[in-house]
C-alpha positions in Angstrom: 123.3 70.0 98.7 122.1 67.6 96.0 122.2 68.9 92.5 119.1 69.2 90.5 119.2 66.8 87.7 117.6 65.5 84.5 116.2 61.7 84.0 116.1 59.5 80.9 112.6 58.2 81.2 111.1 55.8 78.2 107.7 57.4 78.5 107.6 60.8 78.7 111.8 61.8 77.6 113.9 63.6 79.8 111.9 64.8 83.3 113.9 67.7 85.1 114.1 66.9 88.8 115.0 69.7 91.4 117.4 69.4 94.1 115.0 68.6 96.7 113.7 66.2 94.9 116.3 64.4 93.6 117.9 64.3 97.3 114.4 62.5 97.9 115.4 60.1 95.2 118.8 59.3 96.9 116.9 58.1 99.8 116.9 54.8 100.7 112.8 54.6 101.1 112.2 55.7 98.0 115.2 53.7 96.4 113.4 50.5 97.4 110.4 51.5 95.0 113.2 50.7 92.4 112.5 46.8 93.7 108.8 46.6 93.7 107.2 46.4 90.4 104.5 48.6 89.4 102.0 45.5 87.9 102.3 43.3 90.6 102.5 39.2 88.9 101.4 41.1 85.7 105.0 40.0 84.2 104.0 36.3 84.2 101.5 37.4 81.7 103.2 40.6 80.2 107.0 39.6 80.1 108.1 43.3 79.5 105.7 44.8 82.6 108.4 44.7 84.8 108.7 48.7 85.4 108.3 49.8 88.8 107.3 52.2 91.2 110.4 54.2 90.9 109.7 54.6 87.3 105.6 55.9 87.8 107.1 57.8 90.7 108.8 59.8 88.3 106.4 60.0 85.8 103.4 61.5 88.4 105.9 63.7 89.3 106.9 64.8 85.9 102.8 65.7 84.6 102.4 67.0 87.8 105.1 69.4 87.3 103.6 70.3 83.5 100.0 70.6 85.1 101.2 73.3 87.5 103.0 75.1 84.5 99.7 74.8 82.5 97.8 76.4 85.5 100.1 79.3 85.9 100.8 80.2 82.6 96.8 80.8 81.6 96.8 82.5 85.1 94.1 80.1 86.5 96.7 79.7 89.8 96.3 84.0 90.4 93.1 83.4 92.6 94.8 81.5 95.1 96.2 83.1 98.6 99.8 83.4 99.5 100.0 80.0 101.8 98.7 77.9 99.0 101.0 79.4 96.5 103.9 78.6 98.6 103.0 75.4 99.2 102.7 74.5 95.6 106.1 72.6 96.0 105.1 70.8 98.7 102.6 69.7 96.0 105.0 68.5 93.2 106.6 66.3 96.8 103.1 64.6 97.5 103.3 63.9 93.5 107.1 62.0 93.9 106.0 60.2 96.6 102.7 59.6 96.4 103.4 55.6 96.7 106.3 55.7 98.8 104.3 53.3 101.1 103.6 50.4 98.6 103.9 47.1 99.5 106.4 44.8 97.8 103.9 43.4 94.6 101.8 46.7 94.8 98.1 46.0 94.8 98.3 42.2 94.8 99.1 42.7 99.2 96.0 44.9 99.2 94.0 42.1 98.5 94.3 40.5 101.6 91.5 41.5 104.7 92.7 44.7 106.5 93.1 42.4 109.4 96.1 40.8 107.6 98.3 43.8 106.8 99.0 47.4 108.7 97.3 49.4 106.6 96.4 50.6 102.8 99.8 51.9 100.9 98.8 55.4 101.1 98.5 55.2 105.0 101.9 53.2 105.3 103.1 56.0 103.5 104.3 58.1 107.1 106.4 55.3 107.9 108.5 56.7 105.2 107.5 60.2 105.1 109.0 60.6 108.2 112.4 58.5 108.0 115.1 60.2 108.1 116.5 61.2 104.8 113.1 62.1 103.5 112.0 64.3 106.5 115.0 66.0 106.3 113.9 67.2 103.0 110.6 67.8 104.3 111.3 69.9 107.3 113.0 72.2 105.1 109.2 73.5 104.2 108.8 73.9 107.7 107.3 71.9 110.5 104.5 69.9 109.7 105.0 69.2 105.8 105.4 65.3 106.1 101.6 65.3 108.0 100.6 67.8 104.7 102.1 65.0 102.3 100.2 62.6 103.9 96.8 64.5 103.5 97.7 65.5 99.6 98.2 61.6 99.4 95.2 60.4 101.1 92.4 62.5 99.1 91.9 64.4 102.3 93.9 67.8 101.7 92.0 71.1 101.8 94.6 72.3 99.4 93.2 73.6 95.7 95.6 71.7 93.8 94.6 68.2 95.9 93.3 67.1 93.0 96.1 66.7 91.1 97.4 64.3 93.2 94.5 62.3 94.6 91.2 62.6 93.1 88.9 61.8 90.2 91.8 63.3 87.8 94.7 62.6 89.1 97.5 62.6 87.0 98.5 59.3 88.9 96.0 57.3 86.5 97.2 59.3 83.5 100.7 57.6 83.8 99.9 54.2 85.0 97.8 53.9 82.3 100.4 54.9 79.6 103.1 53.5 81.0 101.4 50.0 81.9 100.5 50.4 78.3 103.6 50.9 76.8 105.8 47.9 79.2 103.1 45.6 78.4 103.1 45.7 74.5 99.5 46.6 74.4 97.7 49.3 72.6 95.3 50.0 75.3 96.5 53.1 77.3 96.1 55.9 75.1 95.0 59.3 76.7 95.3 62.5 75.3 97.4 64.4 77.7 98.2 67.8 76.2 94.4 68.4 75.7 93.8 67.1 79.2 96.2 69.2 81.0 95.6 72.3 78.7 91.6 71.8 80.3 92.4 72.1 83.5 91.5 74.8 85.7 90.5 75.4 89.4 86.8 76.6 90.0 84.3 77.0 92.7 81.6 74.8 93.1 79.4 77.4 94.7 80.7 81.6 95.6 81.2 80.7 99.4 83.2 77.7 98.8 87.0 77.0 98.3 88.5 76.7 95.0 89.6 73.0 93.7 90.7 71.5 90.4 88.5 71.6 87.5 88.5 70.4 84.0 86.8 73.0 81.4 84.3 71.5 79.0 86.9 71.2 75.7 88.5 68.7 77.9 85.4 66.6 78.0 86.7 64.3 75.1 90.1 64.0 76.6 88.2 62.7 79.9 86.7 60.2 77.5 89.6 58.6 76.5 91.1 58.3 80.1 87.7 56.3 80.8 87.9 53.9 78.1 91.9 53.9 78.3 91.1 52.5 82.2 88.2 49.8 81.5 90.5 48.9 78.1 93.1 47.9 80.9 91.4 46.5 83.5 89.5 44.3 81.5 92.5 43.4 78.9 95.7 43.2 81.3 94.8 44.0 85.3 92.1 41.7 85.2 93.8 38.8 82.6 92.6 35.2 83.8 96.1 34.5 84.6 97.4 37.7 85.6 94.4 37.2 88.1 94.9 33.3 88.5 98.6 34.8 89.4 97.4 37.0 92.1 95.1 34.6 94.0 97.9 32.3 93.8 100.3 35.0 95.7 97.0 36.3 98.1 97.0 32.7 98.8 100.6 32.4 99.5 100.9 35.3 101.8 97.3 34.1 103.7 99.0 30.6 104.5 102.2 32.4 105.6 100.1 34.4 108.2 98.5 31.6 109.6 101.5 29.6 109.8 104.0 32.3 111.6 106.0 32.1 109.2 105.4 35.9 108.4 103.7 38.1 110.3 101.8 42.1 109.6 105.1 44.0 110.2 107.2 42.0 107.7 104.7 43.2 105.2 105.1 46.5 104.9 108.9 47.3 104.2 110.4 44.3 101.9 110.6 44.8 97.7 109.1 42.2 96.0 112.3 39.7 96.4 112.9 40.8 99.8 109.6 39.3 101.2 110.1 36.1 98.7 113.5 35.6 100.0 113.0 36.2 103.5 109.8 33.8 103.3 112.1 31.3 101.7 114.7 31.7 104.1 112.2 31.0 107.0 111.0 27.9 105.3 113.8 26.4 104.6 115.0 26.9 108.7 111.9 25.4 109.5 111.7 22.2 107.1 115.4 21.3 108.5 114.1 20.8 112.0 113.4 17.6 113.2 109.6 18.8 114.2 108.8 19.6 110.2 105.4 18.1 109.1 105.6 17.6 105.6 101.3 17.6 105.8 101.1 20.7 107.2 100.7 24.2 106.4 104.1 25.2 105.9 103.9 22.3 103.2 100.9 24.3 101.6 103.2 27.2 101.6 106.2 25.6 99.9 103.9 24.7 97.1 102.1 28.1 96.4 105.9 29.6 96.4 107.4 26.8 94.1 103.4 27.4 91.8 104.6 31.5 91.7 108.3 30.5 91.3 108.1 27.8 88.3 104.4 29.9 87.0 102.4 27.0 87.0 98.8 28.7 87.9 95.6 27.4 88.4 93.4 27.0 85.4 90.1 28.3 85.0 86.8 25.6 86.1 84.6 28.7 85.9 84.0 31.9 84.1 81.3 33.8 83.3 81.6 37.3 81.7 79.4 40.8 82.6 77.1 39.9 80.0 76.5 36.7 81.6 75.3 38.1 85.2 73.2 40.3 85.9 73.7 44.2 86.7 73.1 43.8 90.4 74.8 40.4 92.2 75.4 39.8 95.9 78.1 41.7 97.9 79.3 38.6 100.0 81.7 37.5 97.4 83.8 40.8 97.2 83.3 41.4 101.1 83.1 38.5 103.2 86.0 36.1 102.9 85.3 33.6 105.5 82.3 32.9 103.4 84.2 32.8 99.9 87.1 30.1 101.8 84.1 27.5 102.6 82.3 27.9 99.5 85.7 27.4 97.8 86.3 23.9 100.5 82.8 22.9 99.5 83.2 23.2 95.8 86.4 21.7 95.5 84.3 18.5 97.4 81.9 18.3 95.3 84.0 18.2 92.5 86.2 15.4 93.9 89.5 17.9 93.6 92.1 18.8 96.3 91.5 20.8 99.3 92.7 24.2 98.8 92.7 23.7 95.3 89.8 25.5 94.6 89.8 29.6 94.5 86.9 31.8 93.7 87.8 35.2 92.0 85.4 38.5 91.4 87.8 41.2 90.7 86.2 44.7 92.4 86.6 48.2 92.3 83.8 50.1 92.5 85.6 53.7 92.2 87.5 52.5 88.9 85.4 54.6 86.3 83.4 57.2 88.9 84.0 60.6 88.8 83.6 63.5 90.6 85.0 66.8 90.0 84.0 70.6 88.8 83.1 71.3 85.4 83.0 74.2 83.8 80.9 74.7 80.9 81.3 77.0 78.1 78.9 79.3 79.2 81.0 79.9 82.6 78.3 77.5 85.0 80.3 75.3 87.4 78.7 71.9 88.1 79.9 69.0 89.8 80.3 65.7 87.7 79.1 63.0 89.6 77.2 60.0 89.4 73.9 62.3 88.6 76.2 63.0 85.1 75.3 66.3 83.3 72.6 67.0 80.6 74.3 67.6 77.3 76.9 65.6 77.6 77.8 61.9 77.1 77.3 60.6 80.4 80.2 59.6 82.1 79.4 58.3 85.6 76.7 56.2 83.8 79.0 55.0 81.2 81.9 54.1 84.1 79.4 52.2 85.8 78.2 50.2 82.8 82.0 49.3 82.1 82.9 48.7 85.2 80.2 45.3 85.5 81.6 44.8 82.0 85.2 44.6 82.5 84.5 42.1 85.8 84.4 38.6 85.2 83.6 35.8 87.8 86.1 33.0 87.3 86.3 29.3 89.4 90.6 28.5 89.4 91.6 24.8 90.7 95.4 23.7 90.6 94.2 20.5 90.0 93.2 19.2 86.3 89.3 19.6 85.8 87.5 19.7 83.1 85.1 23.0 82.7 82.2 23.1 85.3 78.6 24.0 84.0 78.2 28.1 85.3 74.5 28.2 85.3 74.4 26.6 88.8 77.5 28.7 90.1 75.2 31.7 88.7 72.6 30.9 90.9 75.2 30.2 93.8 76.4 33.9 93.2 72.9 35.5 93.2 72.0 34.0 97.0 72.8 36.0 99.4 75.2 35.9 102.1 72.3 33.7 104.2 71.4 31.8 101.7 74.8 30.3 100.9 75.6 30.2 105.1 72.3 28.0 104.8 73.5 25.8 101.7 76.7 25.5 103.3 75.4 24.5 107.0 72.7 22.2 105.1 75.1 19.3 104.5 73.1 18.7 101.3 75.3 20.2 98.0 76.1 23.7 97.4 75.1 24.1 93.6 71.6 22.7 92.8 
C-alpha cells in the first residue's frame, strides 16, 4: 500500500497527502496533469506561469482538507447523517481530482464549439475516474464512488459539502487565483483565506430542505476580496491582449487541424500540452513529404499558426474598445454564433485589403465569473440565499460581479498582418446589430462597417 506522504508546495508549504491519495497521485492520469499547464499560452505573456494542473491539484486538495477541519472543529459537520459523514473522504478525492479531465492547454481547448471536442473537462473527467489505477482507489469506498466523483465535480452532488468543490465558493477559485498570482509576478490574487474558511458553515435555506455550505456574515469581507481578486485577474492576466491574441491564435490552430484531418475529437482529450503539439507536428511533417502536399492549402495554414505559437509572433491588435466604451447590454451573436463571427472576420479582413484568415474577432465571455449564489447567514441567525437579487444591508455583490464583469471584457480586432489601428466607432455599431442585421450586411454585398 502506498505510504501517505508530505509535499513541498511554493504556495501554501508542506500539504500532507494520505495514502489513498497519494496512490492517486502515482497514477498515470493524474501524472499527465504534471504536463498541461494550468494558464494555458499565459506563459508567452507571464514567463514564470508555467505551473500546472498537478500543482492546483494539490493545492484544492490541500484547502479543501483545512475547510473540512474548520467545519468539524466548530462542530458545524455534527448535523449531518452517518452516510454523509463517511463519505467526507470521498470529498477530499473529488477535491484532488477535480480536473483530472483537462485538456492539454486547459481552458484555451474549451474555446472551441462543443461540436469540435468530446465534451467540457469536468465531463471528460470519467474517462479517467474510471482507468484503472484510479478506480482501484475508488472502489475501495465501495461500488459506485467514481459516478459520486463525477457528480461532486460537476456542481450536481446532493452531498452537503458539494460546495466545497463546485460551487459559488469553491475553494478551486481560492487557489487558482493565488497561485496564478504568485507564478505570474503579479499582485492581483490576494484573498483572505483564514477568515474565509473560518466563515464557513453549512445551513438550511428553509427547515424542510437539505443542508449545504454556507458562509456566516463575518466572512462577507473575505468574499469581497475573492471578487475583486477574480475581476483583478481576468481583466489584468486571463484576459491580457496577448495572452488573448495567444489563445485565438491556438483556437485557430486546433479549428484548421479539425478541418484538415489532421487531428480529429478523440486526439483531444488525452495528450499534455506537448503531446498534442508534437503529435500535430509529427502528422504534418508525414503529410508535407508526400508527393500530393499543396503548399496553398489548409495544412499550409496550419504550419503557420504552429510556427506563429512556436516562434510567439501573435497578431496585433486593429481594434479595441474597453467596457466603458460599449454599452451595458451588446448582442449575443459574437460570444455564441461562430459561423457568424468567421465571415464577419473574411469580410473585415476585405475590406481592409489584409490576408484571408488574418483577421480574428475576440470578446472574452463568462457570464458566471463574478455571480454568486450560496446561503448566508446573518448575525441574527436568518439564512438567505445570495443571489443575483443581493441582500439589503450589505454591499451588493451579485450587482457588483455583474458591473465588473462588462468591465473586465474588452472587444479587440487581431490581424497577423501589419495594419495600422482601425476607427472603432463603426466596429461599435457592427457589434450592436443583431445577429440579422449583420447576416443582412454580410449577404448585402455592400460593406460591413458604415
Amino acid at each position: 500500500m502506498t505510504r501517505p506522504r508530505t509535499i513541498r508546495d511554493p504556495l501554501w508549504g508542506n500539504i500532507r497527502v494520505d495514502s489513498d491519495a497519494a496512490e492517486i497521485l502515482d497514477a498515470p492520469q493524474f501524472q499527465r496533469l504534471r504536463r498541461v499547464k494550468q494558464l494555458g499560452l499565459a506563459h508567452l505573456v507571464y514567463p514564470g506561469g508555467v505551473h500546472t494542473r498537478f500543482l492546483h491539484a494539490l493545492g484544492v486538495y490541500h484547502l479543501v482538507t483545512r475547510a473540512i477541519a474548520h467545519l468539524r472543529r466548530d462542530g458545524h459537520l455534527d448535523g449531518l447523517d452517518a452516510a454523509d459523514v463517511d463519505s467526507i473522504p470521498v470529498v477530499r478525492l473529488a477535491a484532488l481530482l477535480h480536473d483530472v479531465g483537462h485538456y492539454a492547454f486547459s481552458h484555451a481547448m474549451e474555446e472551441l464549439g462543443p461540436e469540435s471536442i468530446p465534451g467540457h473537462h469536468e465531463e471528460i473527467a470519467s474517462r479517467f475516474l474510471d482507468a484503472g489505477p484510479i478506480k482501484v482507489v475508488l472502489d475501495r469506498y465501495g461500488a459506485g464512488t467514481s459516478a459520486s466523483i463525477g457528480e461532486l465535480i460537476r456542481g450536481v452532488s446532493k452531498h452537503p459539502l458539494q460546495g466545497l468543490v463546485a460551487g459559488s465558493l469553491d475553494l478551486d477559485k481560492i487557489d487558482y487565483l493565488r497561485r496564478d498570482s504568485l507564478f505570474c509576478g503579479v499582485p492581483y490574487g490576494t484573498v483572505d483565506v483564514d477568515r474565509l474558511l473560518s466563515a464557513l458553515t453549512l445551513a438550511r435555506e428553509h427547515d424542510d430542505e437539505p443542508l449545504e455550505l454556507a458562509v456566516r456574515e463575518k466572512g462577507i469581507s473575505a468574499l469581497e476580496t475573492l471578487l475583486f481578486s477574480k475581476y483583478q485577474m481576468f481583466r489584468n492576466v486571463y484576459w491580457h491582449h496577448a495572452v488573448r491574441a495567444a489563445t485565438l491564435t491556438f483556437v485557430r490552430l486546433i479549428e484548421a487541424a479539425l478541418e484538415t484531418g489532421l487531428l480529429s475529437r478523440d486526439d483531444l482529450a488525452g495528450p499534455s500540452d506537448e503531446e498534442l503539439l508534437a503529435l500535430l507536428a509529427h502528422r504534418i511533417e508525414r503529410l508535407s513529404a508526400g508527393p500530393a502536399y499543396d503548399p496553398s492549402s489548409g495544412v499550409a495554414r496550419v504550419v503557420k499558426l504552429l510556427e506563429a505559437l512556436a516562434d510567439r509572433r501573435l497578431p496585433k491588435r486593429v481594434v479595441e474598445l474597453t467596457g466603458d466604451q460599449l454599452p451595458d447590454r451588446i448582442s449575443s451573436w459574437p460570444s455564441r454564433r461562430g459561423d457568424l463571427v468567421a465571415e464577419v472576420e473574411e469580410r473585415l479582413a476585405q475590406e481592409w485589403g489584409l490576408t484571408a484568415g488574418s483577421v480574428m474577432l475576440d470578446y472574452p465571455s463568462y457570464p458566471g465569473m463574478l455571480e454568486l449564489n450560496l446561503l448566508l447567514v446573518r448575525k441574527d441567525g436568518v439564512v438567505r440565499r445570495l443571489t443575483a437579487l443581493g441582500e439589503r444591508g450589505l454591499i451588493d455583490l451579485p450587482r457588483l460581479g455583474r458591473s465588473l464583469h462588462h468591465s473586465a471584457r474588452v472587444l479587440r480586432i487581431f490581424s497577423f498582418d501589419e495594419c495600422t489601428p482601425r476607427d472603432p466607432k463603426p466596429v461599435r455599431s457592427l457589434i450592436e446589430a443583431s445577429e440579422e442585421e449583420v447576416e443582412a450586411r454580410l449577404n448585402s454585398g455592400g460593406p460591413l462597417l458604415s
